[in-house]
C-alpha positions in Angstrom: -15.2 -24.8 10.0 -14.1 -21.9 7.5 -18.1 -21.8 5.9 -19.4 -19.6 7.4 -16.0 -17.2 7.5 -15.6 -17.3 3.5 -19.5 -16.9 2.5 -18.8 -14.1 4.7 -16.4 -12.9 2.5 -17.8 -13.4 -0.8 -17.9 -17.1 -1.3 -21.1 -18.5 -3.3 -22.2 -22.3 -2.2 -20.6 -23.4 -5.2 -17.4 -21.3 -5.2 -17.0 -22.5 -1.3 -17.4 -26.4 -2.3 -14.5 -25.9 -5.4 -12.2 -23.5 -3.6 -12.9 -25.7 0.0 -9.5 -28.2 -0.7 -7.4 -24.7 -1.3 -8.6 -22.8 1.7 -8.2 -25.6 4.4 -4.4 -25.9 3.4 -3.8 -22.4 3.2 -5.3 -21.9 6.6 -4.2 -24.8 8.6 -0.3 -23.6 7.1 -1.3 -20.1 8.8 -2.6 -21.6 11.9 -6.0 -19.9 11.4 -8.9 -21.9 13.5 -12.3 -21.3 14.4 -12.0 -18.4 17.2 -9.5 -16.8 14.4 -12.2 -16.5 11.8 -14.6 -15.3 14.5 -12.2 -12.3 15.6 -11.8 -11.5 11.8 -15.4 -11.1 11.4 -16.2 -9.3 14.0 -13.0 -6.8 13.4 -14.5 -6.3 9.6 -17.7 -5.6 10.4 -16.2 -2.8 13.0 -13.9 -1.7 10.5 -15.5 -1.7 7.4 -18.6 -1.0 5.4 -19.2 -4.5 4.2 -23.1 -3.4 3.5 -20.9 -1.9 0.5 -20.9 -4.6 -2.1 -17.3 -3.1 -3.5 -16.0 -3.5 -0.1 -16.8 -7.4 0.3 -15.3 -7.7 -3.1 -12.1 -6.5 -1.9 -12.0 -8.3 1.3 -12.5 -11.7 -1.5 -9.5 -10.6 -3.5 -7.3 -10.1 -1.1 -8.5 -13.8 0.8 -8.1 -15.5 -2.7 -4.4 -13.7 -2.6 -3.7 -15.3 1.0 -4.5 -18.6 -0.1 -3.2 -18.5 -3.4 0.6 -17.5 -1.9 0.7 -19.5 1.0 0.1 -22.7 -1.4 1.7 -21.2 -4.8 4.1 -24.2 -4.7 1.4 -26.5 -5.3 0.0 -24.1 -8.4 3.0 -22.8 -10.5 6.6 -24.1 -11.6 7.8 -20.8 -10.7 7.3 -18.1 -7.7 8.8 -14.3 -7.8 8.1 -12.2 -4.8 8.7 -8.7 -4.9 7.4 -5.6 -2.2 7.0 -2.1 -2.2 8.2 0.4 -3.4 9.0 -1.7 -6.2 7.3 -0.6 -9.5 4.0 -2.8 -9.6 3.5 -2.3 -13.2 6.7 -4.1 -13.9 5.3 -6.8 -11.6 2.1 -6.7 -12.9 4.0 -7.3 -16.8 5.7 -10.2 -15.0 2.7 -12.1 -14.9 2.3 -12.4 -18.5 5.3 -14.5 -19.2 3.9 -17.2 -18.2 0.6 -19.2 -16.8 3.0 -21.2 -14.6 4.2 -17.7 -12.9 3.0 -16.9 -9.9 4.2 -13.4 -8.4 2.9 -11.0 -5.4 3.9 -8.4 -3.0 4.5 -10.7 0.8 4.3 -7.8 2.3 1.3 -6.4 1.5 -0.5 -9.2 1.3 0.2 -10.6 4.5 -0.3 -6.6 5.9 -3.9 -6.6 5.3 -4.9 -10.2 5.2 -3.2 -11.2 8.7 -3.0 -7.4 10.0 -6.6 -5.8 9.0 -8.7 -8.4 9.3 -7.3 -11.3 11.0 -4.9 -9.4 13.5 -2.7 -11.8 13.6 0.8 -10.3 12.0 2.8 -10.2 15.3 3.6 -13.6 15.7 5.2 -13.0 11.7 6.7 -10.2 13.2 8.6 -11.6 16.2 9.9 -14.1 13.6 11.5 -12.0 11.3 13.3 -10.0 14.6 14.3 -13.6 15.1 15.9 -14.7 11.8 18.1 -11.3 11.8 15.6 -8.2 11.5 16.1 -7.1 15.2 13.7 -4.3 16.4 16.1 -3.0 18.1 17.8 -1.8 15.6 14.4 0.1 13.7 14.0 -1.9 11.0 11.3 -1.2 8.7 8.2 -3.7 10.0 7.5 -4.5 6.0 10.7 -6.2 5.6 10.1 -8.4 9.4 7.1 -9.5 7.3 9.1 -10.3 4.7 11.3 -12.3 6.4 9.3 -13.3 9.2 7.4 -15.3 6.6 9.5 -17.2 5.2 11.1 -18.1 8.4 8.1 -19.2 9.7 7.6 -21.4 6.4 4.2 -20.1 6.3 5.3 -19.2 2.5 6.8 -21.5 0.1 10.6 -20.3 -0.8 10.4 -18.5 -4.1 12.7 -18.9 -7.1 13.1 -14.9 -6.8 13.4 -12.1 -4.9 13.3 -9.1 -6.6 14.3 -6.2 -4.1 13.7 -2.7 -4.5 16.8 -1.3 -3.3 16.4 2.0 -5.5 14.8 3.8 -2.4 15.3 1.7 0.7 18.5 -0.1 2.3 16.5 -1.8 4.3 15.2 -3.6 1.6 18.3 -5.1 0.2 19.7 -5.9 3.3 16.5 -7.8 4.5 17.0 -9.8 1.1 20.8 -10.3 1.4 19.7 -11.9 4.8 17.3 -14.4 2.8 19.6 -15.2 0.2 22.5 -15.8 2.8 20.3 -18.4 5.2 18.0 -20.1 2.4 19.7 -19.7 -0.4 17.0 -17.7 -2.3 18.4 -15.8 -5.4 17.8 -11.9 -5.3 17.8 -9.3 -7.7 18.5 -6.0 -6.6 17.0 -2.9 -7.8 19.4 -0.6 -7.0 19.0 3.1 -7.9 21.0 6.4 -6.6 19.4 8.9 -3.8 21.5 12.2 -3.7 20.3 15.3 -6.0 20.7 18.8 -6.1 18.2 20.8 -4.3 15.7 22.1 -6.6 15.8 19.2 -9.0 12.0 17.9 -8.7 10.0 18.4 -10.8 11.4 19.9 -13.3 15.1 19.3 -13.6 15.1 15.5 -12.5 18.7 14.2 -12.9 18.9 12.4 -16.3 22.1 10.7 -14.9 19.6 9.5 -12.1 17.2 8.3 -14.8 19.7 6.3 -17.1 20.9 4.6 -13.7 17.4 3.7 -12.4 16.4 2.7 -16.1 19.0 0.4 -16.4 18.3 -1.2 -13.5 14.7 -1.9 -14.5 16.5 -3.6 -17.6 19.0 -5.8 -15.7 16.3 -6.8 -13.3 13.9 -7.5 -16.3 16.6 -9.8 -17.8 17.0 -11.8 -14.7 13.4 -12.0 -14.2 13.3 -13.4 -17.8 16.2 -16.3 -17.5 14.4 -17.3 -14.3 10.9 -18.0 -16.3 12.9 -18.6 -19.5 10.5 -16.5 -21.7 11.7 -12.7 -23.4 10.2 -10.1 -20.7 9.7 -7.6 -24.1 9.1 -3.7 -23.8 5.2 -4.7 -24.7 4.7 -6.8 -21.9 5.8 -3.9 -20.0 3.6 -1.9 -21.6 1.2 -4.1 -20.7 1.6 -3.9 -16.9 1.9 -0.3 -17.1 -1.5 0.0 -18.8 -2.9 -2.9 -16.1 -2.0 -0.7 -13.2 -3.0 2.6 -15.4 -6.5 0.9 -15.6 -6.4 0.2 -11.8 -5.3 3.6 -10.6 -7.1 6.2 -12.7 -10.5 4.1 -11.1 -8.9 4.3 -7.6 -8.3 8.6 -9.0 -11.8 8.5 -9.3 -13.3 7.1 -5.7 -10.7 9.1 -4.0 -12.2 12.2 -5.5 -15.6 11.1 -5.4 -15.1 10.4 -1.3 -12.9 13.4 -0.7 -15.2 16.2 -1.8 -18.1 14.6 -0.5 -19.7 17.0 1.8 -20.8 15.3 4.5 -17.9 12.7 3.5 -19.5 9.9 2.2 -17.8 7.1 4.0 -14.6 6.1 6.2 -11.6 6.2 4.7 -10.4 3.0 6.0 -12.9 1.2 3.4 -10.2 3.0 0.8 -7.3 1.2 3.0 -8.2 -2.1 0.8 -7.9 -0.7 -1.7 -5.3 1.3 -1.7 -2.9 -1.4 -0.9 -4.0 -2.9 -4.0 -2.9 -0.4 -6.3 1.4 -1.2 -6.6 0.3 -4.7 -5.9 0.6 -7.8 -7.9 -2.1 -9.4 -7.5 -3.6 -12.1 -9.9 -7.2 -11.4 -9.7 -6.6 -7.1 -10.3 -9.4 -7.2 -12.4 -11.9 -8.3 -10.2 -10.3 -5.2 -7.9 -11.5 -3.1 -10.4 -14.4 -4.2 -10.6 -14.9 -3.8 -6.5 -13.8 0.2 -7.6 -16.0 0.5 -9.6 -18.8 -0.9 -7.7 -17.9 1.4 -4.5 -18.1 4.5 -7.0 -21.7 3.4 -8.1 -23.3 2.8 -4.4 -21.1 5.8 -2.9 -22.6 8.0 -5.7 -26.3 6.9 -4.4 -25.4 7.5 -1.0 -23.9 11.3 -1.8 -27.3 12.2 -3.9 -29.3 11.2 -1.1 -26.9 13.4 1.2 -25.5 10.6 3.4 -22.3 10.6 5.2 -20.3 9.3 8.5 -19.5 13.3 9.5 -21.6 16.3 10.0 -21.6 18.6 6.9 -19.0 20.9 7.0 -16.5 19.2 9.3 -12.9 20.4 8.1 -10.9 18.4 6.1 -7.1 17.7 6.6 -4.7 16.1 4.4 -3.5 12.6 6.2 0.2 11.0 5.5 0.4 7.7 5.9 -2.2 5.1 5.6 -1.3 2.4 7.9 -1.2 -0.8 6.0 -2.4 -3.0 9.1 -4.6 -0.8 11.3 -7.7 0.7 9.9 -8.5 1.9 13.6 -6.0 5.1 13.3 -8.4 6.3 10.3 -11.7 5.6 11.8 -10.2 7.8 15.4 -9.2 10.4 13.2 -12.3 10.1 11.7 -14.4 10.1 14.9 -12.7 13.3 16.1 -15.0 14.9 13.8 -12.2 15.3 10.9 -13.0 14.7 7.2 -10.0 13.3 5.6 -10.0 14.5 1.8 -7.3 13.0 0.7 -4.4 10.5 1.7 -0.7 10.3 1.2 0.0 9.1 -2.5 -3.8 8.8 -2.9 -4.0 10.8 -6.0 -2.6 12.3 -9.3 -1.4 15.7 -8.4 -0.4 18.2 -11.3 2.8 17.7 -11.3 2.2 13.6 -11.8 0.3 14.5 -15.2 2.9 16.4 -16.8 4.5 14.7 -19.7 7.2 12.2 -18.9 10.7 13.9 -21.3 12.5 10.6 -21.3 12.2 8.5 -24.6 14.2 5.9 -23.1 10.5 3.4 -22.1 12.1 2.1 -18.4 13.3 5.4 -17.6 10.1 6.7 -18.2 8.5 4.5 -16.0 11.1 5.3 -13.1 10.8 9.0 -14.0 6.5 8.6 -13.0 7.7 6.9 -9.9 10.0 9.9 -8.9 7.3 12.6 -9.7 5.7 11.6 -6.7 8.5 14.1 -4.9 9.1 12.0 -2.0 10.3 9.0 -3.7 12.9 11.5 -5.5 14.6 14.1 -2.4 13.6 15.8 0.4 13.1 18.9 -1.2 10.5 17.2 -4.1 8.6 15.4 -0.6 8.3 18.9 0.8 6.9 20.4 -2.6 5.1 17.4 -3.4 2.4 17.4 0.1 2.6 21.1 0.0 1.4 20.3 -3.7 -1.2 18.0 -2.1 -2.2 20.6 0.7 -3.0 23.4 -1.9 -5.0 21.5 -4.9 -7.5 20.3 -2.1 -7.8 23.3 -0.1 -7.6 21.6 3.5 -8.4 23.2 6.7 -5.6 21.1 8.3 -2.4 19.0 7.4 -1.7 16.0 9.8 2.2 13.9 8.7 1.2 10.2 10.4 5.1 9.0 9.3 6.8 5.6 9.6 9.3 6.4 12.3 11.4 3.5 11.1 11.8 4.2 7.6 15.3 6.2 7.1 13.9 8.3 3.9 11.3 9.2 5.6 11.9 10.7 8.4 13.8 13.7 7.7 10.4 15.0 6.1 8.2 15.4 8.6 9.5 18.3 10.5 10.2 19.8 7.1 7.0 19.7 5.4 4.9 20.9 8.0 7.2 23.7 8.5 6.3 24.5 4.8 2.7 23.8 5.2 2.2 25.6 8.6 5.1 28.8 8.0 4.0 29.4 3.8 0.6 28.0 3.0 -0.7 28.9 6.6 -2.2 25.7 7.5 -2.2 24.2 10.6 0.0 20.9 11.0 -0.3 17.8 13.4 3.1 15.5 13.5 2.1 11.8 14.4 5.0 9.6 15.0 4.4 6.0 14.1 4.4 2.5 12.4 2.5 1.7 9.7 3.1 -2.2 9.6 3.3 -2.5 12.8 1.1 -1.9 16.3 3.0 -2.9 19.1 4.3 0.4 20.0 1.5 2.5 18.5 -2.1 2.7 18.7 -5.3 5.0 17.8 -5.3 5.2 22.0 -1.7 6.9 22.3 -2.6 9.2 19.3 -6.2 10.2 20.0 -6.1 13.5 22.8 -3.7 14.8 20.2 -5.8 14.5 16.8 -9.0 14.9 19.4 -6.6 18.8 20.6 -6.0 19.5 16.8 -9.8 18.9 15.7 -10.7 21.1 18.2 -8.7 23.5 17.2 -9.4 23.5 13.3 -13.3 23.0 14.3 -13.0 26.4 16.3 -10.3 28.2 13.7 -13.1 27.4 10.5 -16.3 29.0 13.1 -14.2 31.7 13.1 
């Protein structure tokens, strides 16, 4: 039944008849039948460019992830989840402890696996509003993932939960809920989120910094008596320069299809592999290679002057890619905007500065807060503004979470900014990025449609 579905994906004859044993379990536990696979197909092929040999790639590593976490009890002695915005390059380091390790981000992985290509993440959804993560109260969608999951028991329990408290209280009380009912153990990464206006980038609180590193420590040394192997400063190292190797590639197909003029392709072939990028995921280098792959046909395609816009359609700047929905980037897209560049898609200046800890885990925490958002309001503000400038957009459009508490002070903020000091014009889109219930590319399209209109008419003139 699932042939024709994973050849689809990737699968050679032989790959299919070794991997066939894994597959069936993982799908039967996920309730994934024959009409299932057909919908996913058909969704991918509207979606994405899967004529793009890095783009089938990707779909394959993130199906070998699905399967490989729903069954991870059958294939490791021990299982550490973790999600974002938890540093992936600590994650990444975790790996290397041991061969019986398994870790990943639940999250993501069920986000685009059972949102982007099977749509099929609402019934995980419902569950975690069951087990305690009421929508009612605006919980962040990620974390009814989280939970939702292991309600359901379509994942195994883990060992761990490591919980990035440092930036979100959802996080940590989604977790608290997990360790409470099932009796999972949690380590929380706490961190601290006042600061003086004016800190970012420049002045970043070195109290901040000790805290935050010495969290990365603690949780490091729990991590470490759970596999009961040292979690050294060179395995870190090690993760860091894993997700280095994965990010600079991403740098480099973000630039390549952002100054493409016409632009090359959709953005929402990016989407998969964006996702991937503060991910643990065990087969990263194949992701890589899927980059790299992309860059090589896309290249082709710009020389011969190909693209999915007219030449010369403006560009905007678009905040936040939505983790389960590619169809709010393709109706942007079909309005006749180019989007250059997405939130957190790329290094800005500011990001390549040199890091002035010494301390090593503070220094990774100290590249996390350069992206100004994760640090205040005031570094969010300067940081898209940041964005908005070094590409030179025609337009600025803020797609926000509307359920994410740090994020939603910014919006009105930073296009006020954008709009009042860099005199570019601004679109606000309220909205979910894990979750489509309550939005859709239908509610948002006369509004982006109005705004193309406008920029299309503002660059004539």
């Amino acid at each position: 039944m699932y042939t024709d579905f994973m050849k689809f994906c990737g699968y050679e004859d032989d790959e299919l008849e070794k991997e066939r044993p894994r597959v069936e379990k993982a799908f039967k536990i996920l309730g994934i039948g024959k009409e299932d696979m057909a919908h996913a197909e058909a969704r991918v092929k509207k979606y994405f460019d899967i004529s793009l040999d890095g783009i089938v790639k990707a779909i394959r590593v993130w199906m070998e992830e699905l399967v490989t976490l729903v069954i991870c009890r059958d294939e490791f002695k021990t299982v550490i989840y973790s999600d974002w915005p938890l540093p992936g390059s600590m994650m990444m380091a975790l790996r290397r402890l041991s061969d019986d390790l398994y870790t990943t981000s639940i999250g993501e992985t069920l986000n685009v696996t059972m949102g982007q290509i099977f749509d099929k993440l609402t019934p995980i959804l419902e569950a975690g509003e069951k087990a305690g993560v009421s929508a009612g109260e605006g919980h962040c969608a990620l974390w009814q993932v989280h939970v939702g999951a292991i309600a359901m028991g379509i994942i195994p329990k883990p060992d761990l939960i490591v919980t990035p408290a440092w930036y979100c209280d959802q996080a940590s009380e989604a977790d608290q809920l997990l360790s409470e009912v099932y009796d999972i153990p949690v380590a929380y990464f706490d961190g601290v989120m006042d600061d003086e206006w004016g800190e970012w980038p420049d002045k970043m609180s070195e109290r901040r910094l000790r805290y935050v590193g010495s969290q990365l420590d603690k949780v490091m040394k729990q991590m470490e008596e759970v596999v009961g192997v040292p979690f050294t400063e060179e395995i870190l190292k090690a993760g860091v320069k894993e997700n280095a190797i994965f990010y600079s590639n991403f740098n480099n197909l973000v630039e390549l299809v952002g100054k493409s003029d016409p632009q090359v392709t959709s953005q929402a072939n990016l989407n998969l592999l964006y996702w991937m990028s503060n991910t643990p995921m065990r087969k990263k280098d194949e992701a890589v290679q899927a980059i790299t792959s992309l860059i090589r046909q896309l290249k082709e395609r710009v020389n011969r002057g190909e693209g999915v816009l007219p030449k010369g359609a403006p560009k905007v700047y678009y905040g936040i890619r939505q983790a389960v929905d590619p169809s709010i980037l393709r109706m942007v897209e079909d309005a006749g905007l180019s989007i250059a560049v997405c939130q957190i898609d790329w290094l800005t200046p500011s990001e390549k500065t040199k890091a002035k800890s010494t301390d090593y885990s503070q220094k990774i925490m100290e590249g996390f807060y350069k992206r100004g958002h994760l640090y205040s309001c005031q570094g969010g503000i300067d940081y898209f503004s940041e964005y908005c400038k070094e590409w030179n957009v025609d337009g600025y459009i803020m797609a926000y979470p509307f359920s994410c508490r740090p994020w939603c002070i910014l919006p009105i903020m930073v296009t006020k900014e954008v709009t009042e000091k860099l005199g570019i014009p601004s679109l606000v889109l309220e909205g979910d990025v894990y979750d489509t219930r309550n939005y859709s590319a239908g509610q948002a399209r006369t509004r982006v449609e109005t705004f193309a209109e406008l920029l299309k008419m503002r660059k004539a003139g």
